[in-house]
LUMPA-14580 format. One record per atom (N, C-alpha, C): residue in one letter; atom name; z, x, y; residue number from 1. Coordinates in steps of 0.1 Angstrom, whole numbers, plus 5000, padded with zeros to 4 digits. Layout:
// residues N
   aa   at     c3     c1     c2     i
    A   CA      Z      X      Y   NUM
...
This chain:
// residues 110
   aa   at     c3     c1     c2     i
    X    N   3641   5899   2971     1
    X   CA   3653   5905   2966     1
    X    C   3664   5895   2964     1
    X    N   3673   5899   2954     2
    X   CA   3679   5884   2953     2
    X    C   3697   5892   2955     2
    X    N   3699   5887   2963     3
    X   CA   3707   5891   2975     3
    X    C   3721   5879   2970     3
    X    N   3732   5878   2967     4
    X   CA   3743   5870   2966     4
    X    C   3757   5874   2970     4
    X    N   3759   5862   2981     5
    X   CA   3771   5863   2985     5
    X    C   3785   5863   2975     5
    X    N   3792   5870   2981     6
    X   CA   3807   5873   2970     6
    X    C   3815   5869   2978     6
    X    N   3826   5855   2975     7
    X   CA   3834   5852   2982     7
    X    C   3849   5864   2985     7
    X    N   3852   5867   2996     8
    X   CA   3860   5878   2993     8
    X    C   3878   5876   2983     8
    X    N   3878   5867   2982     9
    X   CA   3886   5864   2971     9
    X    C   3884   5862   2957     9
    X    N   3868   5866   2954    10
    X   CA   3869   5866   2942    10
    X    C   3874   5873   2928    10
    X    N   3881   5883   2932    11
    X   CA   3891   5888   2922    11
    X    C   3903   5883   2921    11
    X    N   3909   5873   2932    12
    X   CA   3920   5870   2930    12
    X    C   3920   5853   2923    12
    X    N   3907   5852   2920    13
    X   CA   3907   5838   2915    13
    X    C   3907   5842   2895    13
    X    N   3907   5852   2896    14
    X   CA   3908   5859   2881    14
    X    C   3921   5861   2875    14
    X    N   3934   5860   2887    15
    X   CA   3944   5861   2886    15
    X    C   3952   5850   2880    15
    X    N   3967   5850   2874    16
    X   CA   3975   5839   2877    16
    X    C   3981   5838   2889    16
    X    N   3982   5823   2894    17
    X   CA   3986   5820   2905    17
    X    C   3979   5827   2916    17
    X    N   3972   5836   2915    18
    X   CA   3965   5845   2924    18
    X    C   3972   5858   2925    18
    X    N   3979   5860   2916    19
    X   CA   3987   5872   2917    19
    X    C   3987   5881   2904    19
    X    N   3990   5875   2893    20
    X   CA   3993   5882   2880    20
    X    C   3986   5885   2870    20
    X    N   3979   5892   2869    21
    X   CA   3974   5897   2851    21
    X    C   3982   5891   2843    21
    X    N   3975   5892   2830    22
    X   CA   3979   5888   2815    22
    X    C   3992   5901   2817    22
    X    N   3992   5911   2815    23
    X   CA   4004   5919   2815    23
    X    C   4017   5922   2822    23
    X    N   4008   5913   2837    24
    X   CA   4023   5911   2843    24
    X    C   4031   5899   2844    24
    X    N   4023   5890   2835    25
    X   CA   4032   5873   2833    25
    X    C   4041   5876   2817    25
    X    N   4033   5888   2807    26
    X   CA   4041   5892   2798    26
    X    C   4055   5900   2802    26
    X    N   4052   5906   2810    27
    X   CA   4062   5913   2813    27
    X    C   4078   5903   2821    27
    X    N   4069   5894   2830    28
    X   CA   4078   5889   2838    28
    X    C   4086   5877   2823    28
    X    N   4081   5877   2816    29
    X   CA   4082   5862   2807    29
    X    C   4091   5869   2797    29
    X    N   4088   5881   2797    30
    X   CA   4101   5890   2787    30
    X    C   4112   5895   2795    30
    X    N   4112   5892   2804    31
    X   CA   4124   5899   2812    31
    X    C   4131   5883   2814    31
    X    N   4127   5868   2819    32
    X   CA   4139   5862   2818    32
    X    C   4138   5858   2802    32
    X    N   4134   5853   2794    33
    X   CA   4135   5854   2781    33
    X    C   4144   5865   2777    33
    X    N   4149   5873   2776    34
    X   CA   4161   5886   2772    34
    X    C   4170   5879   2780    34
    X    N   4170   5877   2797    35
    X   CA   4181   5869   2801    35
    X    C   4187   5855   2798    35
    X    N   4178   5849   2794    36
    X   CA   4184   5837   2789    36
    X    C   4189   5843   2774    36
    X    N   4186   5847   2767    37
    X   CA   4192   5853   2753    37
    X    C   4207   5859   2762    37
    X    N   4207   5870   2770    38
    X   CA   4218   5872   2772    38
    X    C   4229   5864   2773    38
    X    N   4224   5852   2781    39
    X   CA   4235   5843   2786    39
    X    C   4239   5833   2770    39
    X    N   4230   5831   2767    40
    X   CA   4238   5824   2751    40
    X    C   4246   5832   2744    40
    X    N   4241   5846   2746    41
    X   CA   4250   5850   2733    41
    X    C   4260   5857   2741    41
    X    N   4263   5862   2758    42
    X   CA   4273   5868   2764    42
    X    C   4282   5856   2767    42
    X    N   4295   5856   2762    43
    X   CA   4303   5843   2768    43
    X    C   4310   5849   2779    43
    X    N   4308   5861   2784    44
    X   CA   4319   5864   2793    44
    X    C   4317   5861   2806    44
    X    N   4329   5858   2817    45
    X   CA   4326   5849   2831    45
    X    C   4322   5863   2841    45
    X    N   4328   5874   2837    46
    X   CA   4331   5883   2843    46
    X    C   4319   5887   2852    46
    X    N   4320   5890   2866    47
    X   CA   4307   5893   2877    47
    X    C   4301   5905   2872    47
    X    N   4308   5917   2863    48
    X   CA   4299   5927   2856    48
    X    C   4288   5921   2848    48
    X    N   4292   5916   2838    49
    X   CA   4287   5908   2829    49
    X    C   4274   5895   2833    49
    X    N   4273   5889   2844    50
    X   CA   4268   5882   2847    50
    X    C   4257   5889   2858    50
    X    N   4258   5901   2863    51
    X   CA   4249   5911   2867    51
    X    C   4243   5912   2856    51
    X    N   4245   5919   2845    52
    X   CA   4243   5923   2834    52
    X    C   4232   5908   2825    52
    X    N   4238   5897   2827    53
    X   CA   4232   5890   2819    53
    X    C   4215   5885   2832    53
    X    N   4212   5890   2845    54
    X   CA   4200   5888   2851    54
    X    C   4196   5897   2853    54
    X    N   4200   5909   2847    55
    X   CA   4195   5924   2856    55
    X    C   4180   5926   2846    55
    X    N   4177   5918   2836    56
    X   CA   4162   5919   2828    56
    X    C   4151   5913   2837    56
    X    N   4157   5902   2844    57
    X   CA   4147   5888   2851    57
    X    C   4144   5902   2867    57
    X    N   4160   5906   2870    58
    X   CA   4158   5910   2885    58
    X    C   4147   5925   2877    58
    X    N   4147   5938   2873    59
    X   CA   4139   5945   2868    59
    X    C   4123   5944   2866    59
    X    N   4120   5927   2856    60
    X   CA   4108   5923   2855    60
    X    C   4107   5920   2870    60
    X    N   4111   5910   2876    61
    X   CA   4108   5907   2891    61
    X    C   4099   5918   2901    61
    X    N   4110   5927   2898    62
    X   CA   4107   5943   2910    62
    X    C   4091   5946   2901    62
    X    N   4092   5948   2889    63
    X   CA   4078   5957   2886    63
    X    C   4067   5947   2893    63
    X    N   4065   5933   2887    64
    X   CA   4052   5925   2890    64
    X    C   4055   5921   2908    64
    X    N   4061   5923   2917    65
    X   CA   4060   5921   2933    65
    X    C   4051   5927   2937    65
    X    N   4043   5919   2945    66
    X   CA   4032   5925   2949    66
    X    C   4035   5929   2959    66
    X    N   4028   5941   2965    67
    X   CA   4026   5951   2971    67
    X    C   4015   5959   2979    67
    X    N   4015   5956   2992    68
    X   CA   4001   5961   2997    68
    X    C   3995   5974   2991    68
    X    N   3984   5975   2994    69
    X   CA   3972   5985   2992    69
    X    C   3974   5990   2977    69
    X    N   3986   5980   2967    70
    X   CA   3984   5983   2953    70
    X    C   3988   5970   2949    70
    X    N   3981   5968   2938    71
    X   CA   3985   5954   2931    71
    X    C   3998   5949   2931    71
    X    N   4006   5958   2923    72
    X   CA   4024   5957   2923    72
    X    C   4031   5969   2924    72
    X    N   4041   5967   2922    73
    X   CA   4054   5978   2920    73
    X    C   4047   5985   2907    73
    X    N   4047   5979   2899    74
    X   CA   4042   5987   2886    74
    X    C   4031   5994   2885    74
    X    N   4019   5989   2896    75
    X   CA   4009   6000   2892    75
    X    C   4010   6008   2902    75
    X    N   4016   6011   2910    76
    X   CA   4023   6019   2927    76
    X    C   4028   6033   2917    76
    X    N   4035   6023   2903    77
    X   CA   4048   6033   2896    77
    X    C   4039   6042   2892    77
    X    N   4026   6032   2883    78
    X   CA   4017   6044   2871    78
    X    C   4005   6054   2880    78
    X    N   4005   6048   2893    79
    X   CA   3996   6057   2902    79
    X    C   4002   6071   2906    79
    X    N   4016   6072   2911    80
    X   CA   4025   6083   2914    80
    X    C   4030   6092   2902    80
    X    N   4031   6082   2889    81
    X   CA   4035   6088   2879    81
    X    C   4019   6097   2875    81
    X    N   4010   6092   2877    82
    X   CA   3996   6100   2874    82
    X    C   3991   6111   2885    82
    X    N   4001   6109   2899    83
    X   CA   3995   6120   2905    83
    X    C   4004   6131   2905    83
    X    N   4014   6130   2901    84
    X   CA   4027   6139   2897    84
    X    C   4025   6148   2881    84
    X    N   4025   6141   2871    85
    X   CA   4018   6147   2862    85
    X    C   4002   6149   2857    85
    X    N   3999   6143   2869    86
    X   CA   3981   6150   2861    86
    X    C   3976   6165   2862    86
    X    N   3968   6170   2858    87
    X   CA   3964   6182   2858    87
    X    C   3951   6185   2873    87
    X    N   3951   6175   2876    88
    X   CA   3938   6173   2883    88
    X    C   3944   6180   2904    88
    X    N   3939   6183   2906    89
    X   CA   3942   6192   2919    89
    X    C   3931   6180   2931    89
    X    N   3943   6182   2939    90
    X   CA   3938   6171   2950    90
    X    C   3938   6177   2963    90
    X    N   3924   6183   2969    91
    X   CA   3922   6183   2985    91
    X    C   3924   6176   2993    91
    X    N   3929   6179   3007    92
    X   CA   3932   6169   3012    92
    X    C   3920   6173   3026    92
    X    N   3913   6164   3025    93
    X   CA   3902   6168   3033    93
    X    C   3906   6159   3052    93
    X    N   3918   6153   3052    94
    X   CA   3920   6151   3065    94
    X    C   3910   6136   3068    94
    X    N   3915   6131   3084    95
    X   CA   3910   6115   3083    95
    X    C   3898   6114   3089    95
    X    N   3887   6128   3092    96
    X   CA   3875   6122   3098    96
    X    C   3864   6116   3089    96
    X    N   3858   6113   3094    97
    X   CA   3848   6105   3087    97
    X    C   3833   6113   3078    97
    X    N   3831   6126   3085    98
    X   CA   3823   6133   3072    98
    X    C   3828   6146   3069    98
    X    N   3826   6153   3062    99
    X   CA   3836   6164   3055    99
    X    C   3822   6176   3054    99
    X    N   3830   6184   3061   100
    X   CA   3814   6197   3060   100
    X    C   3826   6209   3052   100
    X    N   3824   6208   3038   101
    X   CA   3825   6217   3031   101
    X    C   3823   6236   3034   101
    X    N   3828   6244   3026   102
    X   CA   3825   6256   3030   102
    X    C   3803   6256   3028   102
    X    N   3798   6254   3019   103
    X   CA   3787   6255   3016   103
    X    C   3780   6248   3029   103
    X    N   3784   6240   3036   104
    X   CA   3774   6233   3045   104
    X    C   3779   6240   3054   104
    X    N   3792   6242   3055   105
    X   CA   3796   6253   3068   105
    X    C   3785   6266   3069   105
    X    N   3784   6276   3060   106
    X   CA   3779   6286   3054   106
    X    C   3762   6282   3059   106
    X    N   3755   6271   3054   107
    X   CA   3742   6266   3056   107
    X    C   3740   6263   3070   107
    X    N   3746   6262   3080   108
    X   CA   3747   6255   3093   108
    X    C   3743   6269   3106   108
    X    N   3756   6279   3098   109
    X   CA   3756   6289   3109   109
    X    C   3747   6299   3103   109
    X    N   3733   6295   3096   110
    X   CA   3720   6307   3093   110
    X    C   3714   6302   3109   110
């Protein structure tokens, strides 16, 4: 049998840096890119304005932070956003370890 070990980091060697997808170095790379555009073309000193000219970099930042038991903020976002509108109905079968359904219930007490 040909049996091969899998180093347990081997999905994160697929990553950038060990953290980022293609999608989330685009994302992060368009959010200071807009802020640096901001800042050339905003001349104003004002502390509004200078929130205003990093609030793209801070934005992109928050989506791509990683995040236990989900990749980032952003897939946390599209997991909740899918369990809120999906159509799909979710049991909550509780934390034991095997699940005896009505049908096995039903099969048990013949």
């Amino acid at each position: 049998m040909n049996q091969y070990i899998i180093p347990a980091n081997s999905k994160r060697s697929q990553l950038y840096f060990g953290l980022f997808h293609e999608i989330d170095m685009i994302i992060l790379g368009a959010g200071i890119l807009l802020s640096i555009m901001l800042f050339i073309l905003l001349k104003s000193n004002t502390l509004w304005v200078t929130v205003l000219k990093v609030l793209p970099t801070i934005a992109a930042i928050f989506l791509v932070f990683p995040i236990p038991n989900y990749h980032n903020v952003r897939v946390l976002i599209r997991e909740m956003f899918a369990f809120v509108f999906n159509q799909k109905r979710y049991y909550w079968r509780g934390w034991c370890s095997s699940y005896v359904g009505d049908t096995e219930q039903k099969a048990a007490n013949k």
